[in-house]
N, C-alpha and C positions, 0 to 999 in steps of 0.2 A: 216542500210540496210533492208528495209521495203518491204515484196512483197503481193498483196491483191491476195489473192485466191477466185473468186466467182465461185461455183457450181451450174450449170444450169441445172436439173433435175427434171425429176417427169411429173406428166401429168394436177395435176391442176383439179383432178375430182368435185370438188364442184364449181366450174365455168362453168360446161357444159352445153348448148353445143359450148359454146365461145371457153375453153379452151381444146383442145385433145390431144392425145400423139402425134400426127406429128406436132403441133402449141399448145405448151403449153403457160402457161399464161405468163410467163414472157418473152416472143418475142410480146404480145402482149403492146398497148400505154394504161394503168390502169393509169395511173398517175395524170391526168389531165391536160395532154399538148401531144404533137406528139412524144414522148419521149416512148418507150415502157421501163417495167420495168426493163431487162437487161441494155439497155443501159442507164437510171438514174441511176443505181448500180455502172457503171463503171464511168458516172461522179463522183458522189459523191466519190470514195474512189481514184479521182486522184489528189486532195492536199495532199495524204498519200504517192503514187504510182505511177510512170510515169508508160508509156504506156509501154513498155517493161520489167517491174515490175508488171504489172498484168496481172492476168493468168484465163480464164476461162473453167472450166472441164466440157465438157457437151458430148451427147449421136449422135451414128453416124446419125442418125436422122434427127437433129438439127444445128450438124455442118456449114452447109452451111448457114442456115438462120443466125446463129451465128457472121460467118465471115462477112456476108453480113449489120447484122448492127452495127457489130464495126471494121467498115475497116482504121480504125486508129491502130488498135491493131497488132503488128508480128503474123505473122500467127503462128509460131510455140508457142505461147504462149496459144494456146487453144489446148486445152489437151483432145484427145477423146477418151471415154472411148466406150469399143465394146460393151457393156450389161451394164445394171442396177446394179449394185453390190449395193446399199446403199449410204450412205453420209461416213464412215469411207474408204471406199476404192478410191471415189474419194476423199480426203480431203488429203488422204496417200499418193498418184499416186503423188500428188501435190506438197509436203512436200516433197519426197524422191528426187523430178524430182529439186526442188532448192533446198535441202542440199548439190545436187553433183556442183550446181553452185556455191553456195558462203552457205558453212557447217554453219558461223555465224549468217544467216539471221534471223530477224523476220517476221513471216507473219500470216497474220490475213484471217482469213475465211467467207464470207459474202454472204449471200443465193439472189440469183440474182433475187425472186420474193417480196421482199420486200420493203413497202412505206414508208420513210422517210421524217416527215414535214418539220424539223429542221436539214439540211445538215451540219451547222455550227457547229452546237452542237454538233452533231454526230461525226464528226470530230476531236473536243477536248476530246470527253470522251475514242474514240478509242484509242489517242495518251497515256492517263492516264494508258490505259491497258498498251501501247505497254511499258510502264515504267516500269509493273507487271512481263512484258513477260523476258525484260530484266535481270532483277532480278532472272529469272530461274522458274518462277511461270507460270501454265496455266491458262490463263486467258481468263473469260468468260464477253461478257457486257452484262447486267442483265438490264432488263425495271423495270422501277418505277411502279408496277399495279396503274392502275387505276380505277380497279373499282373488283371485285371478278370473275374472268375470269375463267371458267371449260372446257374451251380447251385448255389451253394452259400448260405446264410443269410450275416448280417450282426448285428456287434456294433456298433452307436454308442458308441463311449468318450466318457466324461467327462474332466475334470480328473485329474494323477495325483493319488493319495491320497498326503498327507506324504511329498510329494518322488518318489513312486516305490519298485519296478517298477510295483507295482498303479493301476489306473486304475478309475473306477467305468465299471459300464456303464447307459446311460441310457434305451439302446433296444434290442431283440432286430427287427431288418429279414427281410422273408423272401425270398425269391429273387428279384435285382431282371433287370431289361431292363437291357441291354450297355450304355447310354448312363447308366445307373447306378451301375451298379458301376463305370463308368471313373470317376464323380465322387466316388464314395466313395472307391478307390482316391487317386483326387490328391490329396483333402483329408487324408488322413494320421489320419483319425478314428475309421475303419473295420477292423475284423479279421474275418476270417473264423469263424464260427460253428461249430466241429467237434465240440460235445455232450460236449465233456472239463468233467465239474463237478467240484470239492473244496467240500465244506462240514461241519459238525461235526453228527451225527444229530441232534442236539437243534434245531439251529436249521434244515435241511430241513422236520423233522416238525411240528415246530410252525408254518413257512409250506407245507407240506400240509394242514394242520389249518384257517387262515384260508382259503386257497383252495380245496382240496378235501376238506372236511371231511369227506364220503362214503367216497372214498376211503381217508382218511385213519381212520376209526374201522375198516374191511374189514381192510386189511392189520398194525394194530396188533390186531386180533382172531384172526389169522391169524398171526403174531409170537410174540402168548400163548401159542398151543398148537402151537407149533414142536418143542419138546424134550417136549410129551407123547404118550397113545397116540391122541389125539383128532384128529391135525395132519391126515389125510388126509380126515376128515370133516368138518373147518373149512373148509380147503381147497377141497373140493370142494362145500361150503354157498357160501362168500365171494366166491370169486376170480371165478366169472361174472356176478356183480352189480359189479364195479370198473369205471368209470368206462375205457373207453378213448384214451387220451389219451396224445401226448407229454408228457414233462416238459418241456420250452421251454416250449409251452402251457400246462399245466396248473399251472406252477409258478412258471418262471424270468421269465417276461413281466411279469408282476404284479409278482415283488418286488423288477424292474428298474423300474418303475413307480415302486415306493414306496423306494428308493433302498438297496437290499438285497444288488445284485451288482457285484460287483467280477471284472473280470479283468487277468493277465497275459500279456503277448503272446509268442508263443512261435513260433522262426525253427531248427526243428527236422527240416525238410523232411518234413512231413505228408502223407499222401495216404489216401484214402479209399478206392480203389480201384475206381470205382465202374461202368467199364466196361471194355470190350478197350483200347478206345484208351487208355485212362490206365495201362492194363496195361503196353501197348507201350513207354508213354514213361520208366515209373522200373525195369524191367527192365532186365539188360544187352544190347545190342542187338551183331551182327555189324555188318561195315564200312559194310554196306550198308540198315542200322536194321533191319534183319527181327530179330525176336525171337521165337525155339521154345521153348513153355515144355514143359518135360519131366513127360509122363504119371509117374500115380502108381506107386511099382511096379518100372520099367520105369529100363533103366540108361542106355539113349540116345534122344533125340527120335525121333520116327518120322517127320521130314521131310526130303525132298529138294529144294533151293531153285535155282532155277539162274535168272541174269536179272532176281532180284527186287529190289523192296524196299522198305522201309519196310513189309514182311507182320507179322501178329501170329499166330503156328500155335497150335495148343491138339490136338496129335497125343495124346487119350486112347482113341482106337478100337482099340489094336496092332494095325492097318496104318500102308500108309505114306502120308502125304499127300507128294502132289510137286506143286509148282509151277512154272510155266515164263512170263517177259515179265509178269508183273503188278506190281503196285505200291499199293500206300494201301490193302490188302485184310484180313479179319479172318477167318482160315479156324478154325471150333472143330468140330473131328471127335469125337463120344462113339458108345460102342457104339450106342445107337438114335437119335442127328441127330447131322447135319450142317447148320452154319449158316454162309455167307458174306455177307458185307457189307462196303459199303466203311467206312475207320476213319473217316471224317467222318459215319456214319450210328451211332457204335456206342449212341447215347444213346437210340437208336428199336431196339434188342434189343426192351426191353420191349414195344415193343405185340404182336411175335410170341407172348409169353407171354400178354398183352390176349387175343391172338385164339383161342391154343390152350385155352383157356378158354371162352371164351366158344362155343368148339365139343366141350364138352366133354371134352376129352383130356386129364385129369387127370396120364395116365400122363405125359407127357413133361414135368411141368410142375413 
């Protein structure tokens, strides 16, 4: 009894001005096909999960555009949360709201802005978890690093568990300095941290219950009165007293601690997506690396390139962007910005969203 929980949050600020808070990035088509990244997430995890076994928790915002591109999906299985709480409270809402349906389930956790090369593979390494999950173990899937990565968290493995695949994990590391991760990296001990969990609801709630016991009484009160006429009034009593918190924190740290989690490593060419430049690089690129990603809508890019390359175009304005003699540049035209920078700055997007805040310009943000 397998249920896929994908969380669709967040605003996507190193993608702007593509990605905002009322159209975050993963409503958007990143993928390299008409496919935006929510609804690839939802393919990919339904060899695990029929449509009324997956569930996606996202923000009232969002809802609509939500339901609008997975209209295969029971409506009541997207789960909307009134505010922002973090990833532990929708992760919780989620877990609590299928423990009252079937107490024995497993279900697995999977962030709806994420690129997947290898569907297949992805699919058999999740199954290895849900094996982990079964066993009473929480389980995380862990990337193979490929290269010394300083954004991303860190898993410490342990010893395998009974020969393998599963490995315990011992430590949850958080974004280390370059001369770090090269040494995690060599030591072969290290995966990367991508927030993919499998575990069985019963044994989450009950290490939400030791750790966040607050928490953990809110959204099981909120669970209760899911299917009655009270859900909107629980709701909206509970959910802005929940403790804001990732789950890494709030959950998985502790019961890596007390020897609780286990992961499988998984070599399924993962990406986060998490700026232009990583945009750039798992896109298909012309001869020249420049890669045009094609507005929504719209039958052909709106860019003219001549001279160039290694450019990242984001032509959503219907004009045309033209370029001429540059190179390593990240041009994203939307009807009201225009943002360039070069691709070795694309991780400092954000402080432009830092700043149009802080100047109050909500609108563009």
């Amino acid at each position: 009894m397998f249920f896929a929980v994908i969380p669709a949050g967040g605003s996507g600020t190193r993608l702007w001005p593509l990605s905002r808070a009322g159209h975050p990035k993963f409503l958007h088509p990143l993928t390299g096909t008409d496919a935006s990244l929510l609804q690839a997430t939802v393919e990919r995890v339904a060899p695990l999960a029929s449509a009324d076994r997956t569930m996606v928790v996202t923000g009232v915002a969002h809802v609509t555009a939500v339901a609008r591109q997975l209209a295969g999906l029971p409506e009541e299985n997207i789960l909307v949360e009134p505010s922002p709480r973090d990833s532990c409270a929708a992760i919780a809402l989620a877990a609590a709201v299928i423990a009252v349906r079937e107490p024995d389930a497993v279900m697995g956790s999977f962030a709806a802005d994420h690129l997947i090369v290898d569907p297949n593979r992805w699919v058999e390494t999740v199954r290895q978890a849900i094996v982990g999950a079964e066993q009473g173990l929480l389980m995380t899937v862990g990337i193979t690093p490929t290269r010394a990565e300083t954004g991303y968290g860190y898993l410490q493995c342990g010893p395998l568990i009974d020969g393998g695949p599963l490995r315990r994990v011992e430590e949850f590391k958080e974004k280390p300095a370059a001369d770090i991760a090269e040494a995690y990296v060599r030591s072969g001990r290290y995966l990367w941290n991508a927030s993919m969990f499998v575990w069985r609801v019963d044994v989450f709630m009950a290490e939400l219950a030791r750790q966040q016991p607050e928490l953990h009484a809110g959204v099981t009160a909120i669970a209760a009165a899911w299917n009655t006429p009270e859900r909107e009034d629980v709701l909206g009593t509970v959910w802005p007293t929940l403790t804001k918190i990732s789950v890494d924190y709030a959950v998985m740290e502790g019961a890596a601690e007390a020897g609780r989690v286990a992961t499988v490593p998984g070599d399924f060419g993962w990406n986060d997506i998490g700026d232009f430049h990583t945009l750039g690089e798992v896109l298909p690129a012309d001869s020249s690396g420049n890669v045009v990603l094609g507005g929504e809508g719209t039958e052909k890019p709106g860019a003219l390139l001549w001279d160039t390359a290694n450019l990242v175009v984001v032509p959503y304005s219907n004009r045309l962007v033209a370029a001429l003699g540059v190179r390593d540049l990240i041009v994203v035209d939307t009807p009201d910005a225009l943002m360039i920078c070069p691709r070795d700055r694309a991780q400092d997007v954000k402080k432009l969203v830092d700043e149009l805040k802080s100047r109050g310009e909500e609108g563009y943000v």
